[in-house]
Structures are given as C-alpha cells and as structure tokens.
N, C-alpha and C positions, 0 to 999 in steps of 0.2 A: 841343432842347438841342444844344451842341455835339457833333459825335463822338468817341469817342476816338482818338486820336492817338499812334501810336507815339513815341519821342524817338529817332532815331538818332543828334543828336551826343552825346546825352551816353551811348547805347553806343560808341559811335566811340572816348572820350574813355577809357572805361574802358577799353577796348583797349588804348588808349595808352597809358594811365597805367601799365598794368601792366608794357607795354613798358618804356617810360622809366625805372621802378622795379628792373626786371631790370638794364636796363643800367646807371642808376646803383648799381646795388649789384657788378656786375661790376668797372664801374672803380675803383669804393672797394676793392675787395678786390688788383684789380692794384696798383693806386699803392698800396697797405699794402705787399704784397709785394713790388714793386719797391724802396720808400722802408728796409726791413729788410733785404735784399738788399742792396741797395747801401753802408748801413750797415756792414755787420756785414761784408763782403769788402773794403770801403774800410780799416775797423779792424784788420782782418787781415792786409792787405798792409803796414799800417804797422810793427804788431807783428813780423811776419817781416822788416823791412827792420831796425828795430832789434835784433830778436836777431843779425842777420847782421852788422850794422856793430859790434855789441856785442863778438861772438866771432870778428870781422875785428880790430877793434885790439890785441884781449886776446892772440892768437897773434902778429901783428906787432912789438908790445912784448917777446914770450918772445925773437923772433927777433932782433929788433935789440938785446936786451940780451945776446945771447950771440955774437953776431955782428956786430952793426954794422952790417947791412945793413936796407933799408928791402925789405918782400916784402908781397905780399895789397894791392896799391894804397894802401899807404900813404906817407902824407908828414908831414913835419914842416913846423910852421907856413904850412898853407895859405893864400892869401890868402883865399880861400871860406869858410872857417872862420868857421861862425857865432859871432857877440861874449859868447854865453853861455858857450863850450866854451873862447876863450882863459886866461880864469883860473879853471879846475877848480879844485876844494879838493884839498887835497896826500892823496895815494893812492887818490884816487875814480876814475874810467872815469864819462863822463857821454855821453847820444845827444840830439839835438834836431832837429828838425824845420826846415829847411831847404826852403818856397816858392817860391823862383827856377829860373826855368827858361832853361836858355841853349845855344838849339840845338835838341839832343836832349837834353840831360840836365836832371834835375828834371822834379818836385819829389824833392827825395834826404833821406837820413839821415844825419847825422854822429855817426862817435862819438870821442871825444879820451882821451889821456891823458897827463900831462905825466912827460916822460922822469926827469928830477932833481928836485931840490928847488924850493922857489920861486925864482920869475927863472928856470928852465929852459925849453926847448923843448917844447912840445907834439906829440905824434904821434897824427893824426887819419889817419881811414877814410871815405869818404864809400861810400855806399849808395847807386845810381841806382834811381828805380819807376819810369821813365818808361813803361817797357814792361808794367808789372803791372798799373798804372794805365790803358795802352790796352786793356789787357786788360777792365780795369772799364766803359769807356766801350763797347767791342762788346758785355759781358755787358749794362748798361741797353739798346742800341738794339735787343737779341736780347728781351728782355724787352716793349718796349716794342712790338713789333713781334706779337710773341706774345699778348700783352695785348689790341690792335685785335682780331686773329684772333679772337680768343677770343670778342668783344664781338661783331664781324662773324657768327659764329657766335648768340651766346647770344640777339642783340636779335629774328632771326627766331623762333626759340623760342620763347620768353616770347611774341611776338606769337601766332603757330598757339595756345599755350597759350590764351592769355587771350580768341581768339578760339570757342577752344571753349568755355571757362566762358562770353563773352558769348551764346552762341547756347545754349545753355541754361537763362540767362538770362534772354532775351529771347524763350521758349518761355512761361514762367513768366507774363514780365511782359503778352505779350498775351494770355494766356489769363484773368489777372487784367483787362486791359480790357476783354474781351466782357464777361467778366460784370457792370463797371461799366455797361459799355452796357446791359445787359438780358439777354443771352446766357446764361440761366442751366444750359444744356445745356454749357456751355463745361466741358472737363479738359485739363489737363495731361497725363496718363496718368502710365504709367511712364516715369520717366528714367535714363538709367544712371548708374553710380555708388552711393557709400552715404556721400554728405559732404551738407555745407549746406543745398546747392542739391537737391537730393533729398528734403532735408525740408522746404524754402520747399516746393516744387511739392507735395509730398504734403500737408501743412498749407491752400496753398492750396484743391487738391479738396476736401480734408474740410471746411472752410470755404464754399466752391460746395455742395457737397451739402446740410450745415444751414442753409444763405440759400435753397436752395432749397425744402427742407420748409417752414422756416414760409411762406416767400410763396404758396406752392400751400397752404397750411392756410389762410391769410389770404386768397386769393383764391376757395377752398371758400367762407369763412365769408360772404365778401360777396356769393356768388351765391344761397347758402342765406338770409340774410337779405333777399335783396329779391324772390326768389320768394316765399317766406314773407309781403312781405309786401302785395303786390301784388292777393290776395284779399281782404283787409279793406280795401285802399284803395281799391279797387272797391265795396266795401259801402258806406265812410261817401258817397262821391262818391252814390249810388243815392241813401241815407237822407236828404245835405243836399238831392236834388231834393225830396222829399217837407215839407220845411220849410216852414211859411209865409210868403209873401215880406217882408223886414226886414233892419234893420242885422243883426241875431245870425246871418241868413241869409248874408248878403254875406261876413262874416265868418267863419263857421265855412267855406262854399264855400273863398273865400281859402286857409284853413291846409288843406284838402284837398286843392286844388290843387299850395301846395308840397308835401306830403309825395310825392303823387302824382309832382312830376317830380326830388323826390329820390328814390324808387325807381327809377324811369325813368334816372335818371344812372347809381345803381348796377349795376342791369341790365348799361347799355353797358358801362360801367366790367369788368363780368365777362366780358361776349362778349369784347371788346377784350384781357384780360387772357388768356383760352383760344383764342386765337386765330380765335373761330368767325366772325370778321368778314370779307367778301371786298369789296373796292372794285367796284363798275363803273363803267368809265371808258367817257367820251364825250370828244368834240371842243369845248368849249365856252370863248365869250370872260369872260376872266378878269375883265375892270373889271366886265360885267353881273353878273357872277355875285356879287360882292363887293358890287357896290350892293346887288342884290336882299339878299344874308343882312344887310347892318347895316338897309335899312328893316324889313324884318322885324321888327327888335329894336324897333321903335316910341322908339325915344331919339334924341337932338340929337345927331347925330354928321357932322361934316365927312368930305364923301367926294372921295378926288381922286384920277384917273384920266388917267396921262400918255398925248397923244395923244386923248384923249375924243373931240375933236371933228375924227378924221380914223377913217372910220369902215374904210378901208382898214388902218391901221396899229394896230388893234385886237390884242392879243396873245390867242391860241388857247393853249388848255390842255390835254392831254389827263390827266382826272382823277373821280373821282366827283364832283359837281355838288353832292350832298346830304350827304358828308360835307365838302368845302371850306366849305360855308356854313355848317356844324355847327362848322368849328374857329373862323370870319370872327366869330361870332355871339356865341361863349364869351367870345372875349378882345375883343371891343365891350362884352359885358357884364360881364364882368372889370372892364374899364378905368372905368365907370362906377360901377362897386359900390363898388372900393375905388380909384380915383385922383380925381382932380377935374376938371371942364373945363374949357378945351376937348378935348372924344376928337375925334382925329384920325387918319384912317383915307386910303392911299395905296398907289396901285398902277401900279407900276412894272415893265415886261418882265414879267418870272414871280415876283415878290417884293411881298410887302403887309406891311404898316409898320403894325401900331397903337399908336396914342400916345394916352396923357394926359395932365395936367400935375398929377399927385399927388407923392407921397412919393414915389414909385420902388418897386422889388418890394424886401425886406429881402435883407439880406446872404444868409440860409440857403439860403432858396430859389434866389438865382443860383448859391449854391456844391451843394444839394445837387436841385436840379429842386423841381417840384410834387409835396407829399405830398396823399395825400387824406383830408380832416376836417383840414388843419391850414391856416391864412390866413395864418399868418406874423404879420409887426408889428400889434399892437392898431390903431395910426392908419389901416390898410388894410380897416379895415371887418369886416361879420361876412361870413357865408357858410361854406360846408360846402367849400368848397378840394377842389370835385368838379369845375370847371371849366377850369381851366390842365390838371387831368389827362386830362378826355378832350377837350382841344383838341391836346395834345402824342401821346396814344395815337393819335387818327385823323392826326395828320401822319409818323407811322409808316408807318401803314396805307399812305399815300400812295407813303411814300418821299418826303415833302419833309422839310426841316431848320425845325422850331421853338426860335428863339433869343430868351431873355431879358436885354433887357439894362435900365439905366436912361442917361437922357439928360443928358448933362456939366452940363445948365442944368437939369436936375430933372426929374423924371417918368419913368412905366414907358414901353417899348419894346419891343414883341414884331414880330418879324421872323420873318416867315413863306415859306422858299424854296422853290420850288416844282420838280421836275425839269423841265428842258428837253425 
C-alpha cells in the first residue's frame, strides 16, 4: 500500500495564512486608525478656523463701529467673498467654507457681517488653513509610514509564531501517520504548552495506546486460535487417511485440506504480525522466480518477462526467494478467486504487475488496505480475505511497496515494487 506522506504545502500554507491574517488585520487596524485620525483633526482644524474667523469678524465689527477703521485682516466687500455670505439675513455673523486655493492661500474660512441695514456693506474675515492642513498631510505620511513599520515588524512575528504552532503541529500530524502506517509504538510525548495542540497530541497518544491494546488482543486471539487449532487438524487429516477410498473420501480430504491451510495462513498471519518473521535474502533472477511461484498455482495465467529472451539482461534481485513467491502466488490466486480472465502477470526491472480483468478491488479496501475475514464487494467472490493480507505483510518484510489499484478500462491491479 502506499506510504504515508507528509503534506508540507499545505503546512507552508498554514504558515502563511496565519502570516497574511496578522498582516491583514494589522493594516485594517492602521487604515481604521489613520481614516479617524485623519477625520477627526481634519474636522477640528475646520472648527478652529471658524471659531477664529467667527470671533475675528465679531471684534473687527466692535472696532470699525467705534472707530471706522478696518483691523484683524478684515475688509469690506471682498471680491473672494463667498456668494453665500454676500446677503447675510440682517444681524446674523455667518462662516462658510471656502475650497480655492490661490498660491498659498486656501482652502480658508470666511466669516461676514453686514455693517448697516439691508443694501449695506458687508465686512468679512477670511481664515487661511493652508498651513494646518500641511500640517494634516505630514501627520497621514507620519502615520502612514508608521503603519508599514509596524507591519514590517508584525508580519515576521506572526510568521516565527505560526511557525512554531506549525512545528508542533506537524509533530502531531506524523506521529498520527506512523501509526496510520502501522507504527503502533509511535507518541507524540509531551509537548509544551497547555492550549489545543496539547490536547490534539495528548488525545492522539491516548488513542495510539487503545488501537494498540486491542490490535495486540486481536493479534493474541489469532495466534491462540490457530495453535489451538492446528492439533485437531492434524487429527481429522490422520482420520480421513484411514477412510475408505470414495467420493465422501475425496470430499471430506478437500474440507481438511482448506481448513488446514486456513490455519496455516493464520499462523503466518501471527508470526508476520509479532514480528518473529526474518527474510533471507539471496541473489536471485526476478522473471525466474515470478514464473516458477504463478506455475505453481497450477492456473491459466499469462506470464511476461521484459527482456526474457536476452538472458544477459535478466534483472537480479536481492530478496527471500520463498517469501516473493508467497506474495507472486496470493495475488495470482487473488486475481483468479475474485476477478475474471484473462490474469495477467508481468515483470518489468524490479516491478510485477498482476492483472485481471474483474470488477476491480471495491472502493474500501483501496481506501482502507486488506482486512482479514473481510472480501469486500459480494461480486469478488467468497474467500477468508487472508490473502491480500499476507501478500502485503511479507512485502513489508521485504521492504518492497504493495500497491492496489484498479485499471481505467476495468479490473484489479496489484503492483508490486521491489527495492533496487
């Protein structure tokens, strides 16, 4: 089956994101602050320009009504004089907001007030902000400038941050893949801290621990059941020699037979599972060896071996001899139990291809491997689903890669990689 596979773009990505999330909330929080800043001292320089042109005309008027003179930058009937302040209502003081800019001066405030009665002269005050307002324009670049820093600052942060939550992690998440692998000795340990990610890992081991009891219970019960029961199938095997020769002979022989090399599977099934299994490896050509375990199987099976006939260019294997033909034989007999013919079998460099042209293996078992006692979809036939298991256990053993796949035009595919 495939290996597990770490993902690092999408740790990368989460790195990043969290980056990108800092930073965008950094700038949302400057441009707020800039955008009310700017506001709220814009409005205030207006305010102050009008209270000043307010109580610039109001003293001017005192003075030119007691004196005649014009004082405090005021004039009567300016040409600049905005068209809303020429005809004031009779004994109001009115300011307006004045846009043009000519020179240096502007945007300004005007405030007016008419000296006599109606058809009298107007005497206005103008207000310049040109300089309040440059004022405003270095306070945003000062801001705006600040705000970068800030960001230039915050986005490495956030990254160190988020790269330690990722490596933490990513502590987590392969220690959760060994164990998908098989790794059932795999923990997390302690991690520091006392947040999320502290309880994912600690959840996780405690999880690894009880996947591991029952498998080592479940793995007890299947070596105790088939030492168990390996003595009476040595009995009936004895008793059906003693039979007289007939159909009921041939017959009962038969069902002794399978039960016999369904013990026999179990067995391996349990060495394989307790590790008590060691390969010996030889030097040996892989196409012989692949022929030899499907004649074996005494079934119609197409065998093809690239190069066969250049007996130089034969590919050498170094592997056990006896379990490669144990895994060649399973899935020959696999492919015939539950797929249909033609089984076709090929051997290529260090790689062997068995095909049928069935159904294909069901969705679970590509998604969750070979259980054992389970066959998957009805149309795949009957059988004790002891076979994919110890064809996949001894490619372990090997250190080669057993992969299940089906074929775009229909039927199973087991691909068998062998180390180089």
């Amino acid at each position: 089956m495939r290996p597990f596979h770490r993902l690092r773009p999408a740790r990368a990505s989460l790195r990043w994101k969290i980056a990108a999330l800092a930073a965008a909330t950094a700038c949302l929080v400057a441009g707020a602050v800039g955008v009310l800043v700017h506001v709220w001292t814009a409005q205030d320089i207006r305010d102050r320009a009008e209270a000043q042109a307010f109580n610039g005309v109001y003293s001017a008027m005192d003075v030119y009504r007691r004196t005649g003179t014009l004082t405090g930058g005021a004039e009567l009937d300016p040409a600049a004089l905005p068209a809303v302040l020429r005809h004031p209502a009779d004994g109001d003081r009115h300011t307006a907001y004045d846009g043009r800019v000519d020179e240096n001066v502007g945007p300004s405030v005007w405030a007016a007030q008419r000296v006599g009665g109606p058809g009298s002269r107007v005497l206005a005050v103008q207000v310049n902000m040109s300089s309040e307002l440059y004022g405003l324009q270095r306070l945003d670049v000062s801001m705006a400038v600040s705000s970068l820093v800030a960001l230039a600052a915050a986005v490495p942060l956030a990254a160190y941050g988020a790269g330690l939550l990722g490596r933490r992690l990513r502590r987590v998440s392969e220690t959760a893949g060994r164990i998908s692998a098989g790794d059932l000795d795999a923990r997390t340990g302690p991690t520091k801290g006392r947040d999320e990610v502290a309880d994912i890992a600690a959840t996780v081991d405690l999880m690894a621990d009880s996947l591991g009891r029952r498998l080592r219970t479940e793995r007890q019960f299947t070596a105790d059941v088939a030492h168990e029961l390996r003595t009476p199938v040595g009995g009936l095997l004895a008793a059906a020699d003693l039979l007289p020769p007939g159909e009921t002979e041939d017959l009962l022989r038969a069902r002794v037979r399978d039960l016999r090399g369904l013990v026999e599977d179990l067995l391996e099934i349990s060495r394989l599972d307790a590790g008590a299994e060691q390969p010996v490896r030889a030097h040996v050509p892989l196409g012989a060896v692949v022929s030899e375990a499907v004649a074996r199987t005494g079934l119609d099976t197409e065998v093809t071996v690239a190069d066969a006939h250049r007996a130089e260019a034969a590919t050498t294997v170094e592997t056990d001899p006896r379990r490669l033909e144990r895994i060649v034989s399973n899935l020959v007999v696999n492919a015939h139990r539950h797929g249909e013919t033609p089984v076709q079998v090929s051997v290529e460099g260090h790689t062997v291809v068995v095909r049928d042209h069935g159904p294909g293996f069901p969705p679970d078992l590509l998604l969750d491997g070979p259980r054992r006692f389970h066959t998957g979809a009805t149309e795949r036939g009957t059988g004790h689903g002891l076979g994919l298991t110890i064809a996949l256990g001894q490619a372990r053993l090997l250190g080669a890669e057993l992969r299940l796949d089906n074929a775009p035009d229909g039927g199973a595919v087991a691909t068998l990689h062998l180390p180089a």
